[in-house]
C-alpha positions as CSV (number, residue, x, y, z in Angstrom):
1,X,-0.6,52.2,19.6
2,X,-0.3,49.1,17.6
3,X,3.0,46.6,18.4
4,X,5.2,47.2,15.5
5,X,6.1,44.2,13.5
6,X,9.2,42.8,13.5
7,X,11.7,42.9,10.1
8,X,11.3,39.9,7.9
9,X,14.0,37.2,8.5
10,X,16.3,37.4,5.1
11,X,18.0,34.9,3.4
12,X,21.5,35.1,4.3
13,X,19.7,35.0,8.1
14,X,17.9,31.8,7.4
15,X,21.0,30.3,6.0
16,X,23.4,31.3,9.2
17,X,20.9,30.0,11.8
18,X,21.0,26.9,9.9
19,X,24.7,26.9,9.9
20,X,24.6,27.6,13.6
21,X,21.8,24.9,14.4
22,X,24.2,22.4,12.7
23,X,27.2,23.1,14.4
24,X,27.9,21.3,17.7
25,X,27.6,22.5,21.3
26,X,29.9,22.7,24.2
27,X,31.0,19.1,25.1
28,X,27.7,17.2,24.6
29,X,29.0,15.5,21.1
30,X,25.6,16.6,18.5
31,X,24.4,19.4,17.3
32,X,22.4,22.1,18.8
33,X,19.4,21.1,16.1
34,X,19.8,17.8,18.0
35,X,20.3,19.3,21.2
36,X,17.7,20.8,21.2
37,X,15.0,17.8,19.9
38,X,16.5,15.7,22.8
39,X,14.9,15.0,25.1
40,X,15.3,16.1,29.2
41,X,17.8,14.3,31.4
42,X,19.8,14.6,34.3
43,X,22.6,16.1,31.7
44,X,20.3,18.1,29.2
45,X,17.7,19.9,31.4
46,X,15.9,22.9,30.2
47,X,18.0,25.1,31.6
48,X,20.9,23.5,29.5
49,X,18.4,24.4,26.4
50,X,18.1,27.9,27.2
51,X,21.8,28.7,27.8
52,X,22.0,27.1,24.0
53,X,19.6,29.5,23.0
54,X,21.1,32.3,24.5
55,X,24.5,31.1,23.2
56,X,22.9,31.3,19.8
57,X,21.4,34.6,20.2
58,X,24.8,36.3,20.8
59,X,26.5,34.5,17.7
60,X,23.5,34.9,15.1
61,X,23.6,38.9,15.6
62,X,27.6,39.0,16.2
63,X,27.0,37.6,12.5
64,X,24.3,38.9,11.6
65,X,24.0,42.8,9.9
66,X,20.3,42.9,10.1
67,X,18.3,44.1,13.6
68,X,18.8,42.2,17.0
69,X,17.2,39.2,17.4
70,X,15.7,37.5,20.0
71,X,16.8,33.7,21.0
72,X,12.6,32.6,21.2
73,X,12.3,34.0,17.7
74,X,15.3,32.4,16.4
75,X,13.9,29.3,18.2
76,X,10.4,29.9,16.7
77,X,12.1,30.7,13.2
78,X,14.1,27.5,13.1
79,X,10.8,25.4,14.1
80,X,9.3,26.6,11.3
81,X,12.1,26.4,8.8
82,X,12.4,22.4,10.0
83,X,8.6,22.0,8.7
84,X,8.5,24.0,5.9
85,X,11.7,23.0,3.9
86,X,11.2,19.4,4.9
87,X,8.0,19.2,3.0
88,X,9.7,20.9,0.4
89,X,12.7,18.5,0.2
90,X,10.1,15.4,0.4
91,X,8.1,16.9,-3.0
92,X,11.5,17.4,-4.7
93,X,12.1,13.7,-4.1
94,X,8.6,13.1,-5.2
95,X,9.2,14.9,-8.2
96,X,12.7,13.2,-9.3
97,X,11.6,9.5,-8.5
98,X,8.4,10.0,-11.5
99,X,9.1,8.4,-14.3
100,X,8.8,10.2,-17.6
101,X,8.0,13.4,-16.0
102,X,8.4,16.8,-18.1
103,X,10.9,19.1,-16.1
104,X,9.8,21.0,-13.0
105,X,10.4,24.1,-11.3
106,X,12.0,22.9,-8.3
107,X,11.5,24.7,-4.9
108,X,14.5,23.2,-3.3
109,X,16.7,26.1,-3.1
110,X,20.4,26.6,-1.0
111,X,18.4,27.4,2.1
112,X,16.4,23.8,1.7
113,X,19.7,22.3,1.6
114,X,21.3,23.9,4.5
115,X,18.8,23.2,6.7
116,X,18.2,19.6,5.4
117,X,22.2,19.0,6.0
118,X,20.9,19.8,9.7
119,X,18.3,17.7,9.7
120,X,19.2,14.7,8.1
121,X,17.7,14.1,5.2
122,X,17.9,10.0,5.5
123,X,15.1,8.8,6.9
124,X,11.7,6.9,6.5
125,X,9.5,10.3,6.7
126,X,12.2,11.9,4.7
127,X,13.1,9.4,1.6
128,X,10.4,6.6,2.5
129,X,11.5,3.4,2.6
130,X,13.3,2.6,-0.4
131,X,15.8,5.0,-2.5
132,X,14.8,8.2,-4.2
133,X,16.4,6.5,-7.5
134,X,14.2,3.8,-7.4
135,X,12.4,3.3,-10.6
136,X,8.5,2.7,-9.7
137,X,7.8,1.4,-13.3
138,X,9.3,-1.9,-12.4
139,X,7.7,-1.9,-9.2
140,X,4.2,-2.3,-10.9
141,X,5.3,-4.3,-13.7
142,X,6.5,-6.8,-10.5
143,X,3.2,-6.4,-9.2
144,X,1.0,-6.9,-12.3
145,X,2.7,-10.1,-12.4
146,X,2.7,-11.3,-9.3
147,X,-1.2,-10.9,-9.5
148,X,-1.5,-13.1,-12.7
149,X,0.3,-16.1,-11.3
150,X,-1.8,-15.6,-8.5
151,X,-5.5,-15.7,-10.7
152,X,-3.7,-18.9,-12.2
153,X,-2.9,-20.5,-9.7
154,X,-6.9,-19.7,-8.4
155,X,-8.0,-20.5,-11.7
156,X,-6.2,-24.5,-12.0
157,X,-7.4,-25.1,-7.8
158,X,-11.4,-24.4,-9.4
159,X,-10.9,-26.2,-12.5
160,X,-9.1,-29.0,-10.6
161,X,-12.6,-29.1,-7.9
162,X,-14.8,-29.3,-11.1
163,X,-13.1,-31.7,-12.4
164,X,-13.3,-33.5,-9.4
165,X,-17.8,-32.8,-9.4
166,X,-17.8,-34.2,-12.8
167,X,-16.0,-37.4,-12.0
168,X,-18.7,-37.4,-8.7
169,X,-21.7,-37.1,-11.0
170,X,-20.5,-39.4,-14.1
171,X,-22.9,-41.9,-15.3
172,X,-22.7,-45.4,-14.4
173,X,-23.9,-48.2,-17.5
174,X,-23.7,-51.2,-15.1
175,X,-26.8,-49.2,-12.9
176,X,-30.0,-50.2,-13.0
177,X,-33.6,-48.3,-13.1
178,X,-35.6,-49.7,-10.3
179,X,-39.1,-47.8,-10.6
180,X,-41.2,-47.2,-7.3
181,X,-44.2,-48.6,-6.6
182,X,-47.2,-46.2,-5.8
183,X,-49.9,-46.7,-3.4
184,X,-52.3,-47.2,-6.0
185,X,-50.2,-50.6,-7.1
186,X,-48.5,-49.0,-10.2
187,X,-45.0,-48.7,-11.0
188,X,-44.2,-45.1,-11.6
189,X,-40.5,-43.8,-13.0
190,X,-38.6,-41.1,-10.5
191,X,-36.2,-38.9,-12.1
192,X,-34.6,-36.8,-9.8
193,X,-33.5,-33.6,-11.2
194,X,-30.3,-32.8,-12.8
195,X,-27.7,-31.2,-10.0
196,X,-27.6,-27.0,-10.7
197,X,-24.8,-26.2,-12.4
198,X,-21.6,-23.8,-10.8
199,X,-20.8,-20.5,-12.4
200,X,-17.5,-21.2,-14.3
201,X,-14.5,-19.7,-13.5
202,X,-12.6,-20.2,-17.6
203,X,-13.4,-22.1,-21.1
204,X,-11.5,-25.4,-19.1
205,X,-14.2,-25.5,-16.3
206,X,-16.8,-24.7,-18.7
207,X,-16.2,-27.9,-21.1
208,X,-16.1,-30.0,-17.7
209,X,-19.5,-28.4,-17.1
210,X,-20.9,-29.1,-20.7
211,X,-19.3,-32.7,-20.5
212,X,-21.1,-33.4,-17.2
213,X,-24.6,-32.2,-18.3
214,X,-24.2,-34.5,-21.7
215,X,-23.9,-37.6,-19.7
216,X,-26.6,-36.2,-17.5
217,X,-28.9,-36.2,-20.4
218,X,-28.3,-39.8,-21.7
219,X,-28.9,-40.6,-18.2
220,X,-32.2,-39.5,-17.6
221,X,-33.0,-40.5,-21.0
222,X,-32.0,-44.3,-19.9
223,X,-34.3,-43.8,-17.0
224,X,-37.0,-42.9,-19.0
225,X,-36.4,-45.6,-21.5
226,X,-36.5,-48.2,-18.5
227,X,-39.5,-46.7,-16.9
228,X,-41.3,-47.2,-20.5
229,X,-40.1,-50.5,-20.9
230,X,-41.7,-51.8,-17.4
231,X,-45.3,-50.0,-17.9
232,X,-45.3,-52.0,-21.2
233,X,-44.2,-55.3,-19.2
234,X,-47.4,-54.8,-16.3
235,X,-49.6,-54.0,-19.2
């Protein structure tokens, strides 16, 4: 014969274990919720844990109008009322903290709230760090910002280096072409070849860059004037 299944815990049953969870016990100053989550010492054994269980067995059905109940199922039922409405009480803080959001059917219902009261419902894995009111609009706003002064400040440290190259690489009048002379006894020109460019970072390093490769040119033309110059001299 198949175990019958027990009655389904109502509503007004949910609510008074939850009252009863958040009332204190005895003389140990917290609640039995908290009681119960403590953990075992020399005061709070588990033998301490299960007299509160029992205690809460005889006042939820002196209370109760529905079937006996057992204290492990109460304590099983309350386990899983903890879980449940806590994730429901974290999405209806979700939900309120959206900005511009249509209205929602909330799930947070009296029962939520009782057994939140029990709970706590400040906490980081509860509220997160910062308040449910807080308005994340101006959180990214702050952060968009924060990200553009920071490309700016990237942006001036590369165009200062390139500045820097270009002043490296300008070209010097007062410099002389002094052409090599070949084993064969001839005077031949050596241009070296221009330095390779760096990708640019904005329009301001890109004018450094176009600067640098004009006075690049007149340079190697100047070489090749010189070099011209000197084969005529020989010859």
């Amino acid at each position: 014969m198949a175990k019958q299944r027990a009655p389904n815990v109502t509503l007004q049953e949910n609510t008074l274990l939850a009252h009863l969870m958040g009332e204190e016990y005895m003389n140990f100053g917290m609640s039995r919720h908290k009681l119960d989550r403590h953990r075992f010492t020399s005061q709070i054994s588990s033998s301490v844990k299960k007299e509160m269980w029992s205690n809460v067995e005889t006042t939820f059905n002196a209370n109760s109008t529905g079937p006996h109940r057992k204290g492990s199922d109460l304590e099983k039922k309350w386990e899983n009322l903890t879980s449940t409405q806590r994730g429901i009480y974290q999405d209806h803080q979700r939900m309120l903290t959206l900005t511009g959001s249509p209205p929602f059917n909330s799930k947070c219902t009296i029962l939520t709230e009782a057994v939140m009261n029990v709970i706590g419902k400040e906490g980081v894995d509860i509220m997160g760090i910062g308040p449910s009111s807080l308005d994340t609009s101006i959180l990214q706003l702050t952060d968009m910002r924060d990200d553009d002064q920071q490309d700016a400040e990237i942006n001036m440290t590369m165009c200062t280096s390139s500045a820097a190259m270009s002043k490296s690489v300008s070209f010097n009048p007062k410099r002389r072409y002094t052409p090599s002379m070949a084993e064969n006894g001839y005077r031949s020109a050596t241009i070296s070849p221009p330095d390779k460019p760096s990708p640019s970072c904005c329009s301001h390093c890109s004018l450094h860059e176009l600067n640098a490769l004009k006075k690049r040119k007149l340079e190697l033309q100047i070489q090749l004037f010189e070099a011209q110059l000197a084969r005529f001299d020989e010859e």
